[in-house]
N, C-alpha and C positions, 0 to 999 in steps of 0.2 A: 171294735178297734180295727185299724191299718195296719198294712206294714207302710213304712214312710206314707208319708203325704198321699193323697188318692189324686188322681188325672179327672179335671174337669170332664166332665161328662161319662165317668167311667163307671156310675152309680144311681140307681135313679129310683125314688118311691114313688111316681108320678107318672112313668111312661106308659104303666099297665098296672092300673089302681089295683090294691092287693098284691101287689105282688114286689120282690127288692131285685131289677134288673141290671144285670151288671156284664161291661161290654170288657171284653178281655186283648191288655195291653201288647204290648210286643213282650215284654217280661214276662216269665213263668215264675212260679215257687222259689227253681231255686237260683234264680240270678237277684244279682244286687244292684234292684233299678226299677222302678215304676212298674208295679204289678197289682192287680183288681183282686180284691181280697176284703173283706171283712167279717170280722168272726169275733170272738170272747175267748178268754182266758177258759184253758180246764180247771175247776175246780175240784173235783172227784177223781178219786181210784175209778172206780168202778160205776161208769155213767155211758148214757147209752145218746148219740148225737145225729138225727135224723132231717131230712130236708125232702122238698119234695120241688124237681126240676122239670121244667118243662126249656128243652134247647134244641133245634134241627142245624146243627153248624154246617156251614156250605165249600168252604174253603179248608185244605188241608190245612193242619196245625191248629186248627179251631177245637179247644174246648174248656169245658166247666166242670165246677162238680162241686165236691166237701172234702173239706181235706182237715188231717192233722199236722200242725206245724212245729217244731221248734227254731229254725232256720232255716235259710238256704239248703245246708248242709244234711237236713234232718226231717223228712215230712213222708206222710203216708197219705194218697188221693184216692179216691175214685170217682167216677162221671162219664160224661161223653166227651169221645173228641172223634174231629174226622182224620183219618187218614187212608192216602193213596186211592182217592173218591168215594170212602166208605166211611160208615158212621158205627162206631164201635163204643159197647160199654166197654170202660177198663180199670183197671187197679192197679196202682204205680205205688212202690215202697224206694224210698230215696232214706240212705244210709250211710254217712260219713261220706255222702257227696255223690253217690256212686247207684246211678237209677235203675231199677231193674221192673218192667211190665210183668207181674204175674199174671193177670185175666184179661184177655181182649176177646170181643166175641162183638158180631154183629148184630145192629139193635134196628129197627126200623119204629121202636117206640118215641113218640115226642116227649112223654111224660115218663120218669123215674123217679122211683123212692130211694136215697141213696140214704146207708147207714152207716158208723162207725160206732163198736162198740169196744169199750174201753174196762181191763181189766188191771193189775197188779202186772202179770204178767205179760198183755198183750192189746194188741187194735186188733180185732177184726171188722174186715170191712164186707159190707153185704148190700144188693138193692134187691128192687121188685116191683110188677108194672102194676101190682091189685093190691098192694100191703095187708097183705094173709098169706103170701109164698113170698119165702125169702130164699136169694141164694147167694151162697158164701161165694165171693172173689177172690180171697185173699185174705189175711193174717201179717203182723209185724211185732216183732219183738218191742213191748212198750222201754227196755232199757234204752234204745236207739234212740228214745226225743226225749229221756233224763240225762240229771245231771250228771250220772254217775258214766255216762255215756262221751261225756262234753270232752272234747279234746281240745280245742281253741282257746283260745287265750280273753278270750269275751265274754263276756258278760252273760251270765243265766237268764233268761226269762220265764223259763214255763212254756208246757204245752200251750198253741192255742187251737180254737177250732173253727174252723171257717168254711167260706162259701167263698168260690173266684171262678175266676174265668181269665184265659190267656189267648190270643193269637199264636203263639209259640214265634216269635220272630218278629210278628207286626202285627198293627192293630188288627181287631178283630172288628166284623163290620155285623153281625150275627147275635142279637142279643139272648142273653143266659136270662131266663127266667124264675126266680125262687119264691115261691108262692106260701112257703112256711119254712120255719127252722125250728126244732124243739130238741130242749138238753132235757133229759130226765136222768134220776137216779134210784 
């Protein structure tokens, strides 16, 4: 699924056979307006949601990754993006609107394992360049993307889980590479 309609060209199974390439809009997560996103509905409490990215982004505000969503207002990421000429893993928890980086660290890796695992009580988020060492980035409270959580006057949907990519501001000229997604439980 999307969020709203996707941007011609902003998606592609064909540009690097095997693989779901996806070029990142000037909208991020949480603005309401054309943003590179595709992902599935959470179905499980307790499910474990893995991707394996290959992205060298060149320009600040460039990045990708897996995220969990409930809105604008409500999402937990991690991935690469570049900023201030550096290329940085990171882990972003976005909370009744209100974004906070907890892990940034520089990566010179092309390919990441990026994880999110999903309990009752929480996402934690983890990657790793060899998937047999993991390390943790970050943690969020799973009440923050229920409904018990919801303050807005809108409409419930459910967690979803996805794969995107933003330019943070403008397009992104730099393509995200996703080479697998698996939901397990």
């Amino acid at each position: 699924m999307f969020v709203r309609n996707p941007t011609e060209g902003s998606c592609s199974l064909t540009e690097k056979p095997g693989f779901l390439t996806l070029y990142g809009q000037a909208g991020g997560l949480g603005d309401v307006s054309e943003i590179t996103f595709v992902g599935r509905r959470q179905q499980h409490i307790h499910a474990s949601f893995t991707t394996c990215l290959t992205f060298m982004p060149v320009a600040d505000g460039e990045e990708a990754g897996l995220c969990v969503r409930r809105d604008e207002d409500a999402h937990y990421e991690l991935g690469i993006r570049r900023s201030e000429g550096r290329n940085l893993i990171f882990a972003r928890l976005t909370v009744r609107g209100e974004s906070e980086i907890v892990y940034a660290g520089e990566t010179e890796a092309e390919q990441l394992l990026l994880r999110i695992e999903s309990t009752e009580k929480e996402y934690r988020l983890t990657c790793s360049e060899d998937g047999q060492n993991w390390t943790a980035l970050g943690s969020g409270l799973a009440r923050a993307l229920s409904p018990e959580d919801f303050v807005h006057k809108m409409c419930f949907t459910g967690a979803v889980v996805g794969l995107y990519a933003t330019g943070s501001g403008k397009a992104s000229s730099t393509p995200a590479h996703f080479n697998w997604f698996e939901y397990s439980v």
